[in-house]
CHARMM-style PDB file with segment names, atoms N, HN, CA, C and O in Angstrom:
ATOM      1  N   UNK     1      25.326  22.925 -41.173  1.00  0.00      PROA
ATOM      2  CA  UNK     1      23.902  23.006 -40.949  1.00  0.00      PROA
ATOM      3  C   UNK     1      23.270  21.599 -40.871  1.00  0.00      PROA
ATOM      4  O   UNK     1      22.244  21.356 -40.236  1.00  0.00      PROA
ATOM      5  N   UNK     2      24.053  20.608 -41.646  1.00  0.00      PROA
ATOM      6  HN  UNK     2      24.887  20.806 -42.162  1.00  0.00      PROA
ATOM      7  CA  UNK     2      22.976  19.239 -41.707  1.00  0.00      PROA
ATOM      8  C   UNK     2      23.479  18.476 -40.690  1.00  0.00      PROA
ATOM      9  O   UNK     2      23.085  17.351 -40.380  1.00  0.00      PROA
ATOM     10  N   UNK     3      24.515  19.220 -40.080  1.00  0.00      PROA
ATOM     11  HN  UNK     3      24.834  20.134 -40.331  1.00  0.00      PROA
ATOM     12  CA  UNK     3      24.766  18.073 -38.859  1.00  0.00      PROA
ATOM     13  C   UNK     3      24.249  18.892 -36.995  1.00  0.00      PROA
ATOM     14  O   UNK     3      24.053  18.458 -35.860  1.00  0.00      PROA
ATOM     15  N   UNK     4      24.233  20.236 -37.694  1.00  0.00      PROA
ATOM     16  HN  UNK     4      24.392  20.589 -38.617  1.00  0.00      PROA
ATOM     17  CA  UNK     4      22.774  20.851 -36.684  1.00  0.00      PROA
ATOM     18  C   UNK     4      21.584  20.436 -36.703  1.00  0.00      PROA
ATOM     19  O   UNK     4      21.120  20.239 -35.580  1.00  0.00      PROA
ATOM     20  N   UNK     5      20.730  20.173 -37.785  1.00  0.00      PROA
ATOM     21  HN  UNK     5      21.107  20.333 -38.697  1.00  0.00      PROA
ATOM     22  CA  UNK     5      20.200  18.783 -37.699  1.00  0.00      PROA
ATOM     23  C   UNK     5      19.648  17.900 -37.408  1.00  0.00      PROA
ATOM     24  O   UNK     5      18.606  17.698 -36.784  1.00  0.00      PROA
ATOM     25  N   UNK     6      20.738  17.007 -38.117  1.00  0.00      PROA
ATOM     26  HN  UNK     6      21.584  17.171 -38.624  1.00  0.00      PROA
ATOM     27  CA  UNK     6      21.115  15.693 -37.223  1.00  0.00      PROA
ATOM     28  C   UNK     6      21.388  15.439 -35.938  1.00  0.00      PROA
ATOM     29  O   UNK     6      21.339  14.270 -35.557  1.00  0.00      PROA
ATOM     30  N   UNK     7      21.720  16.465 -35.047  1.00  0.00      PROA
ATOM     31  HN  UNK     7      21.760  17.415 -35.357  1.00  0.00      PROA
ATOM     32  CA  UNK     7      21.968  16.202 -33.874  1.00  0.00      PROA
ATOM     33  C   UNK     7      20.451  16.936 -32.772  1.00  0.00      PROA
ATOM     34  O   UNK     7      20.151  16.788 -31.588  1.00  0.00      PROA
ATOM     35  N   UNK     8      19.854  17.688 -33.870  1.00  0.00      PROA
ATOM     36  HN  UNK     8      20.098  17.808 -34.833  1.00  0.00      PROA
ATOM     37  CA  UNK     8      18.299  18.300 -32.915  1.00  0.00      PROA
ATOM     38  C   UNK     8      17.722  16.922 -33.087  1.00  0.00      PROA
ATOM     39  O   UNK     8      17.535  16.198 -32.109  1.00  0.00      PROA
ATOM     40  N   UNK     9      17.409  16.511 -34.426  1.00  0.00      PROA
ATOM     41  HN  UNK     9      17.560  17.099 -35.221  1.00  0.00      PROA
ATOM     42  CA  UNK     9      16.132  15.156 -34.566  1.00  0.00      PROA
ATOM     43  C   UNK     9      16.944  13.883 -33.694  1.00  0.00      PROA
ATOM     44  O   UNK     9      16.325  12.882 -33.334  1.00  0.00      PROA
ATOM     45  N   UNK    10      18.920  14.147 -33.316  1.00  0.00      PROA
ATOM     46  HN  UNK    10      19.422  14.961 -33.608  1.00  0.00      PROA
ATOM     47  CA  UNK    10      18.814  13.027 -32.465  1.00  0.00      PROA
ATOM     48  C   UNK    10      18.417  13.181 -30.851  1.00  0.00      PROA
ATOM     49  O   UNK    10      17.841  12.331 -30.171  1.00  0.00      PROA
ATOM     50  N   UNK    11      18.840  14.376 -30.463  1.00  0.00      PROA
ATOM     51  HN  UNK    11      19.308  15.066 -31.015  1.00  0.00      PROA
ATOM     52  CA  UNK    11      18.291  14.926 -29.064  1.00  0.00      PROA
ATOM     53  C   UNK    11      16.486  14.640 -29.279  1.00  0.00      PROA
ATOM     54  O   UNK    11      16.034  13.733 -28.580  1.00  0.00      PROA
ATOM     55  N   UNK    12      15.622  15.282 -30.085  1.00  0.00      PROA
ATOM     56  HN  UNK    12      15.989  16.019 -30.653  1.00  0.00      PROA
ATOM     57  CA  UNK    12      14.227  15.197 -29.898  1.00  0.00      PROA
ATOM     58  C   UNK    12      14.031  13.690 -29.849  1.00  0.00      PROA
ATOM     59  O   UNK    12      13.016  13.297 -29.272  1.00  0.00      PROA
ATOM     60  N   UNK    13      14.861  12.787 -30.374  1.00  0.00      PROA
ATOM     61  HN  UNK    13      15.685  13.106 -30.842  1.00  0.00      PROA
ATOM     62  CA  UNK    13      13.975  11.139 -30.129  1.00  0.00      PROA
ATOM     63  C   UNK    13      14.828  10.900 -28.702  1.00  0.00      PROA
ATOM     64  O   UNK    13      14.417  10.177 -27.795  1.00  0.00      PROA
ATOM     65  N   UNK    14      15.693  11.407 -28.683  1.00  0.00      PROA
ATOM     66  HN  UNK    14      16.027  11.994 -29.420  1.00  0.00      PROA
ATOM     67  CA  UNK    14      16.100  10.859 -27.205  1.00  0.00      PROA
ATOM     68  C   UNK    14      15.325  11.657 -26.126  1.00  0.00      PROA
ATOM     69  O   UNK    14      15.321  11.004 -25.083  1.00  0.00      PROA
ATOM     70  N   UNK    15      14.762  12.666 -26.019  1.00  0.00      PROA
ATOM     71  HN  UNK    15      14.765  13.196 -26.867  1.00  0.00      PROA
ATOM     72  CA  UNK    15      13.810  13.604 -25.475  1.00  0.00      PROA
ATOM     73  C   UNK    15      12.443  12.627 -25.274  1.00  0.00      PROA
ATOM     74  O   UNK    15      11.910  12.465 -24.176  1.00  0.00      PROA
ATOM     75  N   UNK    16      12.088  12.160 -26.219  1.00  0.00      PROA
ATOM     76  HN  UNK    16      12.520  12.292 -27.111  1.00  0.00      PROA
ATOM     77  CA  UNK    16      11.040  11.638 -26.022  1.00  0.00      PROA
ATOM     78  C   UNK    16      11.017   9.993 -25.700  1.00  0.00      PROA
ATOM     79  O   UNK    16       9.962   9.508 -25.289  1.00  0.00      PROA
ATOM     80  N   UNK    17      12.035   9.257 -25.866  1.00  0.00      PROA
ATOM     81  HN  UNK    17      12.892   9.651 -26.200  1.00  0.00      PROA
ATOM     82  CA  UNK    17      12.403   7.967 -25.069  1.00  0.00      PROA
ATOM     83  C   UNK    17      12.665   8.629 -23.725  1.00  0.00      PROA
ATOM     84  O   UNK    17      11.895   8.037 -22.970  1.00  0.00      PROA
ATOM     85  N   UNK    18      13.318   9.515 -23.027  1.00  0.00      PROA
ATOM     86  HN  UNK    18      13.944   9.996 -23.641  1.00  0.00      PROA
ATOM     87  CA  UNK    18      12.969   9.812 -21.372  1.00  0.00      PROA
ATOM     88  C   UNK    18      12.157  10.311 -21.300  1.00  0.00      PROA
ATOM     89  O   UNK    18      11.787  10.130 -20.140  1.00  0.00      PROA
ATOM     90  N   UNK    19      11.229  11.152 -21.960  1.00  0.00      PROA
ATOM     91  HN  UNK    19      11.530  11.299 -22.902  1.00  0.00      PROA
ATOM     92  CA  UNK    19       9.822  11.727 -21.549  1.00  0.00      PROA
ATOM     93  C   UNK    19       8.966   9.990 -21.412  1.00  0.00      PROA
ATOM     94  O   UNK    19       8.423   9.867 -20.314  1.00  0.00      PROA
ATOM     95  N   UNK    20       8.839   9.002 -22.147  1.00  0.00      PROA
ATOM     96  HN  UNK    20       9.280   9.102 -23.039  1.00  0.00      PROA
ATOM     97  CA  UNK    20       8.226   7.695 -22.041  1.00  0.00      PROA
ATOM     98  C   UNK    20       8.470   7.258 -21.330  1.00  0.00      PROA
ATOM     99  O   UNK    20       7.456   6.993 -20.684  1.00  0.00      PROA
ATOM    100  N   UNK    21       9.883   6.666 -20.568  1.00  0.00      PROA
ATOM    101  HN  UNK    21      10.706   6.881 -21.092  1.00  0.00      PROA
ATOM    102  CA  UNK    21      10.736   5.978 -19.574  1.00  0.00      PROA
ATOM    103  C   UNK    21      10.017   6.705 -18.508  1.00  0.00      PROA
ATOM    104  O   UNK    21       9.094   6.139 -17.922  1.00  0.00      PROA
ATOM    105  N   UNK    22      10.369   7.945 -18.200  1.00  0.00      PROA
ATOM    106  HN  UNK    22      11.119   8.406 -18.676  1.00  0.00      PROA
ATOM    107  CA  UNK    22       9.587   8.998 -17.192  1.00  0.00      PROA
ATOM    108  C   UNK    22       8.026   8.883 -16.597  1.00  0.00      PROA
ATOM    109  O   UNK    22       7.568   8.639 -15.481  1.00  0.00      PROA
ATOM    110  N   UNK    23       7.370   9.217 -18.063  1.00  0.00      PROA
ATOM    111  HN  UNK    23       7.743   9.415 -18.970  1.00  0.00      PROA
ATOM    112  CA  UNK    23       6.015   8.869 -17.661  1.00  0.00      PROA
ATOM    113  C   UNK    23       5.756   7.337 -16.838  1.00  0.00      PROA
ATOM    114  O   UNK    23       5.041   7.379 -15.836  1.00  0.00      PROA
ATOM    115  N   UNK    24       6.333   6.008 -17.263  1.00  0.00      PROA
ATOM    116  HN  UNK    24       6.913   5.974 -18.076  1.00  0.00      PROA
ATOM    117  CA  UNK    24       5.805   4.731 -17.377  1.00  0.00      PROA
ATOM    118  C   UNK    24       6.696   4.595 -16.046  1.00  0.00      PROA
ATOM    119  O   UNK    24       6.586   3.498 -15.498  1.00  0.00      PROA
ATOM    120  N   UNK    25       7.394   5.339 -15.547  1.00  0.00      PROA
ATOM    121  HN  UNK    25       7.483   6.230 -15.991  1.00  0.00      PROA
ATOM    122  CA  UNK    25       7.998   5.158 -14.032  1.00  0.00      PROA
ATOM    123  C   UNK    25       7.134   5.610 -13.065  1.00  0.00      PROA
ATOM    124  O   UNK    25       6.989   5.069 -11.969  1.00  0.00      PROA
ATOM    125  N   UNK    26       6.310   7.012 -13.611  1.00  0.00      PROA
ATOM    126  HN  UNK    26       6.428   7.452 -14.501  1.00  0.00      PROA
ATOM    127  CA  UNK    26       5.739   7.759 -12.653  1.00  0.00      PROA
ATOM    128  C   UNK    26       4.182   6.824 -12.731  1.00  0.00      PROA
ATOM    129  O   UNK    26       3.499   6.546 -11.744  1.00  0.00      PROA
ATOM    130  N   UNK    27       3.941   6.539 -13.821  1.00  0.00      PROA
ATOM    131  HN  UNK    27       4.496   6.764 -14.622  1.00  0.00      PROA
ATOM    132  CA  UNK    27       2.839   5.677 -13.613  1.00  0.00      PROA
ATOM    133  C   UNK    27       3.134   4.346 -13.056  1.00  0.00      PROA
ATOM    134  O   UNK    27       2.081   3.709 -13.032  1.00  0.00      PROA
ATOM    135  N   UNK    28       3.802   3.877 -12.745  1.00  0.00      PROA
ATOM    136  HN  UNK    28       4.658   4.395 -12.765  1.00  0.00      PROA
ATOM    137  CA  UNK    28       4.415   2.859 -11.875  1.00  0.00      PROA
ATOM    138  C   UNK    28       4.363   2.769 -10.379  1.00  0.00      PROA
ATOM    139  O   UNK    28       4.004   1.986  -9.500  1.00  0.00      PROA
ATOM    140  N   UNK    29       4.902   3.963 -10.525  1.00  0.00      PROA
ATOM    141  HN  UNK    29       5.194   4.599 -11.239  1.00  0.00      PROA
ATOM    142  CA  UNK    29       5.040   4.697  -9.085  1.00  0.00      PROA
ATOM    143  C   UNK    29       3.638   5.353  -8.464  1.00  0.00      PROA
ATOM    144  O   UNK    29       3.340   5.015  -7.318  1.00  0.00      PROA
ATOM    145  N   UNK    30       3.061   5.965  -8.935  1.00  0.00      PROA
ATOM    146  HN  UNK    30       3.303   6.240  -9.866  1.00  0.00      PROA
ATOM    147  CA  UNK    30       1.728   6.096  -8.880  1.00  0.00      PROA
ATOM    148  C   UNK    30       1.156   4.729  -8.063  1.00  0.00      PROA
ATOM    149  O   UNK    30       0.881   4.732  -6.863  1.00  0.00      PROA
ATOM    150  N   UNK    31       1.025   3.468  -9.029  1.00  0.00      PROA
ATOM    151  HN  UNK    31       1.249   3.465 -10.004  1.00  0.00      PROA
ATOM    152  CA  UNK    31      -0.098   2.391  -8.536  1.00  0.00      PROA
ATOM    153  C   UNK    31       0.967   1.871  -7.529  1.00  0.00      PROA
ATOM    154  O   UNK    31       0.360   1.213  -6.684  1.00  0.00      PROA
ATOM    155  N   UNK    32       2.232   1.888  -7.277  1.00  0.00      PROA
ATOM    156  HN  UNK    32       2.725   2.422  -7.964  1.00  0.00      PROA
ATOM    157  CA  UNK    32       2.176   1.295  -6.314  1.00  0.00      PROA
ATOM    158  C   UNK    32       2.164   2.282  -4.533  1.00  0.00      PROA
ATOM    159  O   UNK    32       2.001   1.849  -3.392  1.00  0.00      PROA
ATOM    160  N   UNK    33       2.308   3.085  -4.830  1.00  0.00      PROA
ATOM    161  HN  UNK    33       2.441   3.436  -5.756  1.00  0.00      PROA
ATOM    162  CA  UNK    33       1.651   4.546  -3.999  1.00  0.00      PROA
ATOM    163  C   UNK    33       0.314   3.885  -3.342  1.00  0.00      PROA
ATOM    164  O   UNK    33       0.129   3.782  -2.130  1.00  0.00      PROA
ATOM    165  N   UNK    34      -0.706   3.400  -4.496  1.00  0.00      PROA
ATOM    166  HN  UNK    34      -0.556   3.484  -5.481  1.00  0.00      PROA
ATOM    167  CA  UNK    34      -1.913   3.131  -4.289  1.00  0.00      PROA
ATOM    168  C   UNK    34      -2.169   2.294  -3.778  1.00  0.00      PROA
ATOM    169  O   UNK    34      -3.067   2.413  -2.944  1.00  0.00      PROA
ATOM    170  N   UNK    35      -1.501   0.897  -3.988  1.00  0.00      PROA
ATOM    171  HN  UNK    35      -0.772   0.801  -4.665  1.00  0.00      PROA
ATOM    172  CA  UNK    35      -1.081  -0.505  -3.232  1.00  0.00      PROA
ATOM    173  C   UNK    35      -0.639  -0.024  -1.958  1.00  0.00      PROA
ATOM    174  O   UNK    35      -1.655   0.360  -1.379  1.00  0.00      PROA
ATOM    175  N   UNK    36       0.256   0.131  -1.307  1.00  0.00      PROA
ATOM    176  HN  UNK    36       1.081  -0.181  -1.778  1.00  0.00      PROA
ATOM    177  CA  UNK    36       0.728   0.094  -0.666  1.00  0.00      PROA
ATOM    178  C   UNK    36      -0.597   1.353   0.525  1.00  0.00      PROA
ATOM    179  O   UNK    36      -0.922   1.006   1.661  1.00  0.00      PROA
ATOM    180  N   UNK    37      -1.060   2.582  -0.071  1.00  0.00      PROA
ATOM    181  HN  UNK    37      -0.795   2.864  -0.993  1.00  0.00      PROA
ATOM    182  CA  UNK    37      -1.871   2.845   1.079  1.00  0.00      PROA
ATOM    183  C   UNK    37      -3.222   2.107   1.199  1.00  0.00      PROA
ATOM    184  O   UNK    37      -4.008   2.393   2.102  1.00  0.00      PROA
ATOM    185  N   UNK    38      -3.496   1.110   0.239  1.00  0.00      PROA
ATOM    186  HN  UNK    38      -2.857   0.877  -0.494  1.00  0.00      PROA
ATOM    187  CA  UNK    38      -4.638   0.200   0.301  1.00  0.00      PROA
ATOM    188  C   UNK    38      -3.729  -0.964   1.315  1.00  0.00      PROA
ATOM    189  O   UNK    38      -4.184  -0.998   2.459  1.00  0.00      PROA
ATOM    190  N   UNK    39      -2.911  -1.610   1.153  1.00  0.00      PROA
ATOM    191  HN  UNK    39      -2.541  -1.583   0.224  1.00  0.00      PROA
ATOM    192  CA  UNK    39      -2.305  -2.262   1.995  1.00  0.00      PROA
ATOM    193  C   UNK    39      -2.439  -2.051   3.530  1.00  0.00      PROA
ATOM    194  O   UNK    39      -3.006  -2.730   4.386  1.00  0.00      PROA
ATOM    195  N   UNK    40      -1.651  -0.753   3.610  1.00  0.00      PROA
ATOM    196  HN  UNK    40      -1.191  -0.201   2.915  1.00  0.00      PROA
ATOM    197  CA  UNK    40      -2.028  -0.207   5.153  1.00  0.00      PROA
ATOM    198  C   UNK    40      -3.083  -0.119   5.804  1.00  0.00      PROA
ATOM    199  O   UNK    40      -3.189  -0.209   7.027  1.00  0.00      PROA
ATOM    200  N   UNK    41      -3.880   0.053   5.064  1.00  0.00      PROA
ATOM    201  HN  UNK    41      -3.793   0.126   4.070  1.00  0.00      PROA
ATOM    202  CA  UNK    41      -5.267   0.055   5.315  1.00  0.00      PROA
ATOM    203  C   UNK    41      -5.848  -0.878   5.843  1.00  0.00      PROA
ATOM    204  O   UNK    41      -6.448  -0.771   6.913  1.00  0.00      PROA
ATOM    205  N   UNK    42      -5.746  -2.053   5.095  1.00  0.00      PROA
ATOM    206  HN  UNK    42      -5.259  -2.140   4.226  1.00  0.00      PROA
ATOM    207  CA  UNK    42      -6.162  -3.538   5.266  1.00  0.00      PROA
ATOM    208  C   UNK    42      -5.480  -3.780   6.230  1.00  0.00      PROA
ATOM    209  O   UNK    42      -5.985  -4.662   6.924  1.00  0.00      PROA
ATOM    210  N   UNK    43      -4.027  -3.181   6.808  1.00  0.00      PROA
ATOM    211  HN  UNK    43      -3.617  -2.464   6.244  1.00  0.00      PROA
ATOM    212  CA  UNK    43      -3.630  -4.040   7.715  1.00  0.00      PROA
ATOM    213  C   UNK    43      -3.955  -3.160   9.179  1.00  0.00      PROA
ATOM    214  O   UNK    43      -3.635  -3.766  10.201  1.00  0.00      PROA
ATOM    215  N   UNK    44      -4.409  -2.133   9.318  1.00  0.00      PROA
ATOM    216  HN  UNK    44      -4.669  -1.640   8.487  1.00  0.00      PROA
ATOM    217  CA  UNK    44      -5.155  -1.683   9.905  1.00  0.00      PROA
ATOM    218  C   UNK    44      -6.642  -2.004  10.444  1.00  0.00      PROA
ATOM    219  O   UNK    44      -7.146  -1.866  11.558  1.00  0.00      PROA
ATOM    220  N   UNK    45      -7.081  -2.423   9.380  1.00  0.00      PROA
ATOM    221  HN  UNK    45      -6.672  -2.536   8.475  1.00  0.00      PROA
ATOM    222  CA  UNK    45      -8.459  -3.240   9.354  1.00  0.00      PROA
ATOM    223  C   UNK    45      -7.912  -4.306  10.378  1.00  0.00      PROA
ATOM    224  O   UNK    45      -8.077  -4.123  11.584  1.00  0.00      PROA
ATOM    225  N   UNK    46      -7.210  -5.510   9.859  1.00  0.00      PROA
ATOM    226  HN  UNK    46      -7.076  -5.659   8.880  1.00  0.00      PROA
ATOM    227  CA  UNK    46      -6.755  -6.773  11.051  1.00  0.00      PROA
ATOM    228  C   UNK    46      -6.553  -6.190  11.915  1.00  0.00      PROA
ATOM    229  O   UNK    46      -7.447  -6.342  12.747  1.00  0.00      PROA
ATOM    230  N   UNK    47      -5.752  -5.492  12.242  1.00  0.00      PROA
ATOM    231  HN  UNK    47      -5.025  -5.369  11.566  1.00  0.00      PROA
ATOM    232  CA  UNK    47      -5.056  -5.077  13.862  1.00  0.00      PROA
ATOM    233  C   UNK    47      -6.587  -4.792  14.312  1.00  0.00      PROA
ATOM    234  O   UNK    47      -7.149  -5.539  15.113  1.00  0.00      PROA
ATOM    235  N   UNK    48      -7.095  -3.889  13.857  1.00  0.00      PROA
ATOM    236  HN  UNK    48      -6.638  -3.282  13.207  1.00  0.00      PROA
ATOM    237  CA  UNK    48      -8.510  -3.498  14.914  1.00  0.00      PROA
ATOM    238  C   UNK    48      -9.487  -4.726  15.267  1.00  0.00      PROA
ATOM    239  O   UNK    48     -10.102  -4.830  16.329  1.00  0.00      PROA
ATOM    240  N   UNK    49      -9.529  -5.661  14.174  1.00  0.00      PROA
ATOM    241  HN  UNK    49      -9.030  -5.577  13.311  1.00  0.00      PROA
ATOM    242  CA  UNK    49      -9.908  -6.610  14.475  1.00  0.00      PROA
ATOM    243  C   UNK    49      -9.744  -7.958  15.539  1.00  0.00      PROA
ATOM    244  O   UNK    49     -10.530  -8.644  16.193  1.00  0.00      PROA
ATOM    245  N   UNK    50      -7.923  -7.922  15.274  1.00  0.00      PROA
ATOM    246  HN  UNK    50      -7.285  -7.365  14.743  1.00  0.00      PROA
ATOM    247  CA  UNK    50      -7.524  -8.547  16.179  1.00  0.00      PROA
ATOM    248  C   UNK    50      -8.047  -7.913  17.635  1.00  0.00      PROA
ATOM    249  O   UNK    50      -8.666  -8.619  18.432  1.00  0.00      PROA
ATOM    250  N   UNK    51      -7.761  -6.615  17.884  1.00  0.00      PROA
ATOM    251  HN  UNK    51      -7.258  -6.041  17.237  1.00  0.00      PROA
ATOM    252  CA  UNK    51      -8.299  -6.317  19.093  1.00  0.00      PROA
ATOM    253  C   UNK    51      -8.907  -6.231  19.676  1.00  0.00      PROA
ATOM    254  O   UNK    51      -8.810  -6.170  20.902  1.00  0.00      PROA
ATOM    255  N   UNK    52     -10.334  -6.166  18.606  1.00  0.00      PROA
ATOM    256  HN  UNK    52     -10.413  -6.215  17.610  1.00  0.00      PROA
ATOM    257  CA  UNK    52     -12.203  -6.460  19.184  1.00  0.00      PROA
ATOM    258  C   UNK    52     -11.656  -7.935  19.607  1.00  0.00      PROA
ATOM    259  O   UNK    52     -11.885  -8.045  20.812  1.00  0.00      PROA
ATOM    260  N   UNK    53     -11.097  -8.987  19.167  1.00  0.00      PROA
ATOM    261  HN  UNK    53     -10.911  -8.897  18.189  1.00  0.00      PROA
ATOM    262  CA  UNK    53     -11.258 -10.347  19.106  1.00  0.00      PROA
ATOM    263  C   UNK    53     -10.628 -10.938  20.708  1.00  0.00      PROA
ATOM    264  O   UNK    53     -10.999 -11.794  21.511  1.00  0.00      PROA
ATOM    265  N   UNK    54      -9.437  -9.915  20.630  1.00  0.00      PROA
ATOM    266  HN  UNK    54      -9.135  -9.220  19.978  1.00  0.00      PROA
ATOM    267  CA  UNK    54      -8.945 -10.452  22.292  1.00  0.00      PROA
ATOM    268  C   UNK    54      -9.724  -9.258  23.206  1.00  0.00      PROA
ATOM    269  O   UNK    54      -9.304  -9.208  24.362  1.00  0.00      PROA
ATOM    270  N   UNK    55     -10.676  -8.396  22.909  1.00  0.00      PROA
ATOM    271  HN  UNK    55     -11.018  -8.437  21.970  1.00  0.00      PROA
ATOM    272  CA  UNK    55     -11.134  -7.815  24.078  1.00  0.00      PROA
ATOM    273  C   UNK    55     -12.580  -8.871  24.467  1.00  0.00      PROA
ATOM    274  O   UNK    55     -13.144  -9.061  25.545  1.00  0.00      PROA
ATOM    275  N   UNK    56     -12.852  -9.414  23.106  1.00  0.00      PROA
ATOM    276  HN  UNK    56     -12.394  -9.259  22.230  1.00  0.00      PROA
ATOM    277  CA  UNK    56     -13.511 -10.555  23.551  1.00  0.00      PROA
ATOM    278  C   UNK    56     -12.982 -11.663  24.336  1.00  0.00      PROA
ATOM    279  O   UNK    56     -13.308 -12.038  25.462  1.00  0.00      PROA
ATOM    280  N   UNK    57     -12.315 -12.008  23.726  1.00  0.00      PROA
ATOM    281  HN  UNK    57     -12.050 -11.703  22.812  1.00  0.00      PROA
ATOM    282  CA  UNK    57     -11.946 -13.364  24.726  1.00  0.00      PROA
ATOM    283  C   UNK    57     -11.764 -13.204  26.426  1.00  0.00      PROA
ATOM    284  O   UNK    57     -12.063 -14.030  27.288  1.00  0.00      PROA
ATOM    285  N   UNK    58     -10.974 -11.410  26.645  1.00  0.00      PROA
ATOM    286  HN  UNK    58     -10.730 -10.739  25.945  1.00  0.00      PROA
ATOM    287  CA  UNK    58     -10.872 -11.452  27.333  1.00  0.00      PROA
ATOM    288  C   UNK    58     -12.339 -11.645  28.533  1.00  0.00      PROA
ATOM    289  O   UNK    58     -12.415 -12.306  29.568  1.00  0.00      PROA
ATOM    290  N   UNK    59     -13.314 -10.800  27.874  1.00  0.00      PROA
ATOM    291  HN  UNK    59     -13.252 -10.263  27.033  1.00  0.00      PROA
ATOM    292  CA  UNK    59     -14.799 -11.079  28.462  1.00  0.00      PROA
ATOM    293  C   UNK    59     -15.151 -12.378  28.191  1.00  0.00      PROA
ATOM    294  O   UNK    59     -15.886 -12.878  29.042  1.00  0.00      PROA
ATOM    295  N   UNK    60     -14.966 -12.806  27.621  1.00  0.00      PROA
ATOM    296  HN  UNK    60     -14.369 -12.400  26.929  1.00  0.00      PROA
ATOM    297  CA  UNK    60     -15.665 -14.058  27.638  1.00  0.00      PROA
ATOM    298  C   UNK    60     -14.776 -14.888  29.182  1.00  0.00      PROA
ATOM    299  O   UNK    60     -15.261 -15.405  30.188  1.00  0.00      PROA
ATOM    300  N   UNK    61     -13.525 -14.717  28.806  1.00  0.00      PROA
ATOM    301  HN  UNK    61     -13.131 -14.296  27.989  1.00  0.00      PROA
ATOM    302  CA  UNK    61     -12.991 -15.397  30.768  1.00  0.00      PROA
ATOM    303  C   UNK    61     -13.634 -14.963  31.414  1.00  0.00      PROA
ATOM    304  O   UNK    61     -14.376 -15.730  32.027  1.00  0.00      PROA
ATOM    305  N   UNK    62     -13.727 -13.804  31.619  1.00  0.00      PROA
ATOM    306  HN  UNK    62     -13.125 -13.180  31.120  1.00  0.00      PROA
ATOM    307  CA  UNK    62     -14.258 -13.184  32.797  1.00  0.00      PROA
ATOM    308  C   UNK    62     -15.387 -13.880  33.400  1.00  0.00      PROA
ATOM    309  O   UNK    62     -15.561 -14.067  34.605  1.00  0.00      PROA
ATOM    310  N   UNK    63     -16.428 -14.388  32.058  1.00  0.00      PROA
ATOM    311  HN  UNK    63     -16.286 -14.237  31.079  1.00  0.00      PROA
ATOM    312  CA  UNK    63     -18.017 -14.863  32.331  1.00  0.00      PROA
ATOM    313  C   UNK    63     -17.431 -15.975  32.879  1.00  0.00      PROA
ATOM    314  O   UNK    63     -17.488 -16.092  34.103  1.00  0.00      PROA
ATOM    315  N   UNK    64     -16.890 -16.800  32.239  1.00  0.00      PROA
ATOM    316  HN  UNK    64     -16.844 -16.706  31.245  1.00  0.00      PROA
ATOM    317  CA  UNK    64     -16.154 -18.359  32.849  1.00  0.00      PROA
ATOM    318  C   UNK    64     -15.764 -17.938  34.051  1.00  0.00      PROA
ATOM    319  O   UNK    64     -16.447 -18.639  34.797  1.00  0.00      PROA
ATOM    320  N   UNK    65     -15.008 -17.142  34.829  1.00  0.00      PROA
ATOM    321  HN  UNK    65     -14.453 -16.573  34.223  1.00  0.00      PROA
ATOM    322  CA  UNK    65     -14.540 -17.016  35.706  1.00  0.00      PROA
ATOM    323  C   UNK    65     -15.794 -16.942  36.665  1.00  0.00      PROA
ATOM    324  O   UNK    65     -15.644 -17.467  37.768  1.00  0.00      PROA
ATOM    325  N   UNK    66     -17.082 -16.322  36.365  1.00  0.00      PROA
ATOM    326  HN  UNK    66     -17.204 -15.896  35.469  1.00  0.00      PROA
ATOM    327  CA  UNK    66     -18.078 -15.786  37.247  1.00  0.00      PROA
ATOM    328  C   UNK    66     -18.789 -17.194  37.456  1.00  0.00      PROA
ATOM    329  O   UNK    66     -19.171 -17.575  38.562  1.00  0.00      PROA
ATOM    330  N   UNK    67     -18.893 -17.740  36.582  1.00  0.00      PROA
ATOM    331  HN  UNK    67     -18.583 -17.430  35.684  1.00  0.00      PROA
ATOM    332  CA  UNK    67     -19.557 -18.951  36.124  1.00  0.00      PROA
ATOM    333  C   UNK    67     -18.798 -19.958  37.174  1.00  0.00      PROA
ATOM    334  O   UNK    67     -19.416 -20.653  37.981  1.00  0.00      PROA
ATOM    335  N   UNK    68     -17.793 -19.942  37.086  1.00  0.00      PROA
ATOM    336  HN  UNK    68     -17.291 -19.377  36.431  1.00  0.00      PROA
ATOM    337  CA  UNK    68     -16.793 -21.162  37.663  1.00  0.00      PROA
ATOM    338  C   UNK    68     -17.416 -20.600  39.175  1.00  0.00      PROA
ATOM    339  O   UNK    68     -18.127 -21.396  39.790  1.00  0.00      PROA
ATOM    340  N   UNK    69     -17.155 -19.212  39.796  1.00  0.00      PROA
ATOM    341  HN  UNK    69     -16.578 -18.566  39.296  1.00  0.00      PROA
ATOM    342  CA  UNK    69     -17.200 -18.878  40.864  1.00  0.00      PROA
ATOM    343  C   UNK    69     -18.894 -19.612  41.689  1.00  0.00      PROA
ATOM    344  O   UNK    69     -19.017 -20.245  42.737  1.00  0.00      PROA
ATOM    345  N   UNK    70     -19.691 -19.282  40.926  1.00  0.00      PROA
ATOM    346  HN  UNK    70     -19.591 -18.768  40.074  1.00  0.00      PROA
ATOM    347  CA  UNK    70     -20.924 -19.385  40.967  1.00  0.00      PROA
ATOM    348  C   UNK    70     -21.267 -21.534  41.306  1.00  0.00      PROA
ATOM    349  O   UNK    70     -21.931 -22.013  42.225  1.00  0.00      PROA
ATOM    350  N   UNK    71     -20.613 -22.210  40.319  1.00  0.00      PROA
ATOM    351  HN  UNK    71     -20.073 -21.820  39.572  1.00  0.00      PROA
ATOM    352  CA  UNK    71     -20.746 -23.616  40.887  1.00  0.00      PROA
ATOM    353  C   UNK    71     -19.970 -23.674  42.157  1.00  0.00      PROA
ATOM    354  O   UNK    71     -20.437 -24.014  43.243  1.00  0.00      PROA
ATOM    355  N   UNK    72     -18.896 -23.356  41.952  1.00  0.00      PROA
ATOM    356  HN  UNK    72     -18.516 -23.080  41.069  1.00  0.00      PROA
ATOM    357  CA  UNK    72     -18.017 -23.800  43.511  1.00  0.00      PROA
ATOM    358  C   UNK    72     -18.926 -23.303  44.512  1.00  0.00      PROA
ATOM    359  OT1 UNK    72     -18.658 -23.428  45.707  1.00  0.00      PROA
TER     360      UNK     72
END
């Protein structure tokens, strides 16, 4: 009987060192879940940006181009 036991109170602390390990993984895992779709995000943000930026430039040649046409 005392080594029935001894071997529940050693299973219940080892039960609860992987229930801790577990949790502090999943909360781990969690924030970086969160990072990473804040990440995407942001890099979504640049790309669209980049692309307002060269649909500018590209208008802006264009005016130069009209401009250039216009002195000659």
């Amino acid at each position: 009987m005392k080594e029935y036991r001894r071997l529940k109170e050693e299973a219940a602390k080892k039960m609860t060192q992987f229930s801790e390990e577990y949790d502090s993984i999943d909360r781990q895992q969690q924030v970086d879940t969160t990072n990473l779709e804040q990440e995407q995000r942001s890099q979504k943000d640049h790309m669209a940006r980049i692309k307002q930026t060269e649909l500018r430039i590209e208008e802006l040649n264009g005016k130069i181009d009209k401009l250039g046409g216009y002195i000659a």
